[in-house]
C-alpha positions as a LaTeX table, in Angstrom:
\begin{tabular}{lrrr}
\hline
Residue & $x$ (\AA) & $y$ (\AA) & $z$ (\AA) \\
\hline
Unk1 & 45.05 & 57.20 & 224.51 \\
Unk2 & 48.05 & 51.80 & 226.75 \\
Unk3 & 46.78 & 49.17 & 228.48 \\
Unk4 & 44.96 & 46.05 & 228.42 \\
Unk5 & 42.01 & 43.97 & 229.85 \\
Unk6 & 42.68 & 40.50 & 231.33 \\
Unk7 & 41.42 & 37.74 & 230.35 \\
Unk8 & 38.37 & 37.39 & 233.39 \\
Unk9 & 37.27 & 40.67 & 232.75 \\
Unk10 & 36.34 & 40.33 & 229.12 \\
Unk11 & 33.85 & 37.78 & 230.15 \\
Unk12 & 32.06 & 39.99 & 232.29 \\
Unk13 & 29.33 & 42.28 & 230.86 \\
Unk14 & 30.08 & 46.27 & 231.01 \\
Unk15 & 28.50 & 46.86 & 233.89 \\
Unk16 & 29.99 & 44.15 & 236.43 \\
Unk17 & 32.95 & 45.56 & 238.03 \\
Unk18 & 35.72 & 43.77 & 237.67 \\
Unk19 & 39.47 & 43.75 & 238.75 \\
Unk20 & 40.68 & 45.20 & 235.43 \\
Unk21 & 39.04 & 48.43 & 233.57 \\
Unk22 & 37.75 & 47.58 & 230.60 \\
Unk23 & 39.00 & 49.20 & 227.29 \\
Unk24 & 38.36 & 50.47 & 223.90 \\
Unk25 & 41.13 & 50.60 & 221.13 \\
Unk26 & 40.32 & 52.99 & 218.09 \\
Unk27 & 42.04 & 53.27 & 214.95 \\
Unk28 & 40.58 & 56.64 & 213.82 \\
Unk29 & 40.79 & 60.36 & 215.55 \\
Unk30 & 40.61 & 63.16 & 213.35 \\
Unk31 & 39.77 & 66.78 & 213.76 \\
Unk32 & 41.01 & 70.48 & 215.27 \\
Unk33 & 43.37 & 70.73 & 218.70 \\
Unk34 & 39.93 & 70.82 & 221.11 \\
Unk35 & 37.92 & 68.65 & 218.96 \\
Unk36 & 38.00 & 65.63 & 217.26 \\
Unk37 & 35.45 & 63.04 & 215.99 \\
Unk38 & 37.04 & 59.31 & 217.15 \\
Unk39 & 35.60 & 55.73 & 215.00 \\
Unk40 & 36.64 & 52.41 & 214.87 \\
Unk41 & 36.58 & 51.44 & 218.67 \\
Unk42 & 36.58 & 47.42 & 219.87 \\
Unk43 & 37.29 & 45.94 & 222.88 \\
Unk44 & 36.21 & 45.15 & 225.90 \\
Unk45 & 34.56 & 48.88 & 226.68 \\
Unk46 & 32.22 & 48.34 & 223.92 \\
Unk47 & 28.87 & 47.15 & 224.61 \\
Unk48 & 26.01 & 49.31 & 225.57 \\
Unk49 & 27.11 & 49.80 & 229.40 \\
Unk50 & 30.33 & 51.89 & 228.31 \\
Unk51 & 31.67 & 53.35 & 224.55 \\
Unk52 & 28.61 & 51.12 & 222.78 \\
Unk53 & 28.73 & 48.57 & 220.62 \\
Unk54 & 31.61 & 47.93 & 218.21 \\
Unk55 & 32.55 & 49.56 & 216.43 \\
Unk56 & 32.13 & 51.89 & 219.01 \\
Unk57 & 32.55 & 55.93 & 217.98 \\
Unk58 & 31.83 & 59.43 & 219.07 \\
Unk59 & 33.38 & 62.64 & 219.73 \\
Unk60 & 36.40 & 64.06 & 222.21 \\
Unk61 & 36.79 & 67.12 & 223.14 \\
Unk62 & 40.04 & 67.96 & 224.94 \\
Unk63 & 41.04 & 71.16 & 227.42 \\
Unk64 & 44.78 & 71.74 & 227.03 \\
Unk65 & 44.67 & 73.74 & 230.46 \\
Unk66 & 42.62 & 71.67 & 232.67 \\
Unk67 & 44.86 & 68.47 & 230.82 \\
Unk68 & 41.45 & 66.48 & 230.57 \\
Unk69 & 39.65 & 64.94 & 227.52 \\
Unk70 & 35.67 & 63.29 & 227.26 \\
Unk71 & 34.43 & 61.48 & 224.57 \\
Unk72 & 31.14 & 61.89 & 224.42 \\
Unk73 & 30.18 & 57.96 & 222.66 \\
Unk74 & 27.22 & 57.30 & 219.97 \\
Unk75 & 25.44 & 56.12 & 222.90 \\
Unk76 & 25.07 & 59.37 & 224.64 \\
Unk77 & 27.90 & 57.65 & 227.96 \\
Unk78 & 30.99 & 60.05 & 228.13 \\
Unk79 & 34.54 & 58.70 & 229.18 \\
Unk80 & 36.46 & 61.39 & 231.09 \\
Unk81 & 40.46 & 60.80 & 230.70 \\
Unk82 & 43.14 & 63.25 & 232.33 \\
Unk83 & 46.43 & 63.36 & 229.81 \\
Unk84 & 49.88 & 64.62 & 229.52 \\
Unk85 & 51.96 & 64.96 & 226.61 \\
Unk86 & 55.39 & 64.74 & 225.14 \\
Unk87 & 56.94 & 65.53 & 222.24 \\
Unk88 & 58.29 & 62.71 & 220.27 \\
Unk89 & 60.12 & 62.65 & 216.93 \\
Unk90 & 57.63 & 63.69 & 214.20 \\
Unk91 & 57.44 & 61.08 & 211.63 \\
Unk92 & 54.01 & 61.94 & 210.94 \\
Unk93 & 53.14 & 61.59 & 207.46 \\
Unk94 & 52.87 & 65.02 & 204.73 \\
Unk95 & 49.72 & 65.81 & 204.35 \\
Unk96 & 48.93 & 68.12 & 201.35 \\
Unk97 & 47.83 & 71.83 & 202.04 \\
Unk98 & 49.14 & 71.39 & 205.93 \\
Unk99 & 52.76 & 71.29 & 207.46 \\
Unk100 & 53.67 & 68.79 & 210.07 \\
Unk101 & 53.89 & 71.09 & 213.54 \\
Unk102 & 54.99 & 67.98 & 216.07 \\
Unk103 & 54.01 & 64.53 & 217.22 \\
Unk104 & 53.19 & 63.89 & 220.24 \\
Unk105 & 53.02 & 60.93 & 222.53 \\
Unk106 & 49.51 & 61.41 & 225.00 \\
Unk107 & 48.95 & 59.85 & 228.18 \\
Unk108 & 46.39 & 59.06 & 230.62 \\
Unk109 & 43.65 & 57.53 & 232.69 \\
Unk110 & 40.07 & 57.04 & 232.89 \\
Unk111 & 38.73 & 58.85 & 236.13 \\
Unk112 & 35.53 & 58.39 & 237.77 \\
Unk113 & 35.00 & 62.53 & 237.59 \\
Unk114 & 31.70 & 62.83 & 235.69 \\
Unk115 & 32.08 & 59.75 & 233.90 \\
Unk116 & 29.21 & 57.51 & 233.14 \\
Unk117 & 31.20 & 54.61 & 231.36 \\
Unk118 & 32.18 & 53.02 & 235.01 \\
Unk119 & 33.43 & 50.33 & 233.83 \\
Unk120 & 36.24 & 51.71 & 232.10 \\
Unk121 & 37.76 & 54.19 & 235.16 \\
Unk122 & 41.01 & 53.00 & 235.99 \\
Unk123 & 42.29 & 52.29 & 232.74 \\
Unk124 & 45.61 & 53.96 & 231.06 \\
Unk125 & 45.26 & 56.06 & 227.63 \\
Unk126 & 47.40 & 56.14 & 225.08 \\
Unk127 & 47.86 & 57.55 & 221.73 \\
Unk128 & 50.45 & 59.26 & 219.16 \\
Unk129 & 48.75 & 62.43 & 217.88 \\
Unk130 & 50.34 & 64.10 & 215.03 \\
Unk131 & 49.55 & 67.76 & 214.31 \\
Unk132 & 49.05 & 69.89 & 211.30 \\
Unk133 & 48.71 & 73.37 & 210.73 \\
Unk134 & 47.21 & 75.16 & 207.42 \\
Unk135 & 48.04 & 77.79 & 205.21 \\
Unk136 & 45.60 & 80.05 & 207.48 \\
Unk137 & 46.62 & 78.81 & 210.48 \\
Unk138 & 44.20 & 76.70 & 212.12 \\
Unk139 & 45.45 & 73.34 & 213.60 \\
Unk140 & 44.26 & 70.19 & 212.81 \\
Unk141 & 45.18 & 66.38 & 214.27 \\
Unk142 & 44.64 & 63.08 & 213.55 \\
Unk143 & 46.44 & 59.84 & 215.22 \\
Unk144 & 49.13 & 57.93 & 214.37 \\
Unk145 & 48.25 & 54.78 & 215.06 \\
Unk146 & 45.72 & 53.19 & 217.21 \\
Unk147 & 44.49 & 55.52 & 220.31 \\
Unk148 & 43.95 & 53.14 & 223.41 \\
Unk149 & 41.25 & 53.88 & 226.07 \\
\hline
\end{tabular}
């Protein structure tokens, strides 16, 4: 989930508008296709108006028809994020037990629909996804690199 906050904006507290969205960057998503648990967050979205405070975490849940995401932060705020998604070239690393299905390269932006973290609508997404699939089938995912907000 790319983008980042100037310079006047991460002087203002979370709940000043400002002329930039304020953002998190995470370094850990982890879980099924429609479900994931996210950790690790900093930046300018985290304080207790937005994500909370760093390091910021929660859980995402994503609908691969409606192409929108929320994360639903420790704090009880949820970010609401529309995405698209494109296939990349899948250097994802081997994990044992699972086979590497694709990687994909995920896309977005913040909206204001049903958000409560207002300080961060506006802002691009961005994140490399890779995704696994076990011996019974079920998918699992976990980033590849640091997932922007």
């Amino acid at each position: 989930m790319a983008g980042s906050a100037s310079a006047a904006a991460i002087a203002l507290p979370g709940g000043i508008a400002s002329a930039s969205p304020l953002a998190v960057t995470c370094t850990h998503l982890t879980g099924s296709s429609t479900a994931q648990t996210i950790s690790g967050c900093t930046g300018t979205g985290a304080n207790t108006a937005n994500a909370g405070t760093p390091p910021a975490h929660g859980k995402t849940t994503s609908n691969l028809s409606t192409k929108k995401a929320t994360v639903t932060w420790s704090n009880g705020k949820k970010t609401v994020s529309t995405f698209t998604y494109t296939s990349v070239t899948n250097n994802c690393p081997a994990v044992t037990g699972k086979s590497k299905v694709t990687k994909v390269h995920e896309t977005g932006k913040v909206i204001a629909s049903g958000t409560t973290t207002l300080g961060m609508v506006g802002h691009a997404t961005s994140a490399y996804i890779c995704v696994y699939k076990s011996s019974t089938g079920a998918l699992s995912v976990t980033n590849m690199g640091n997932v922007i907000i």
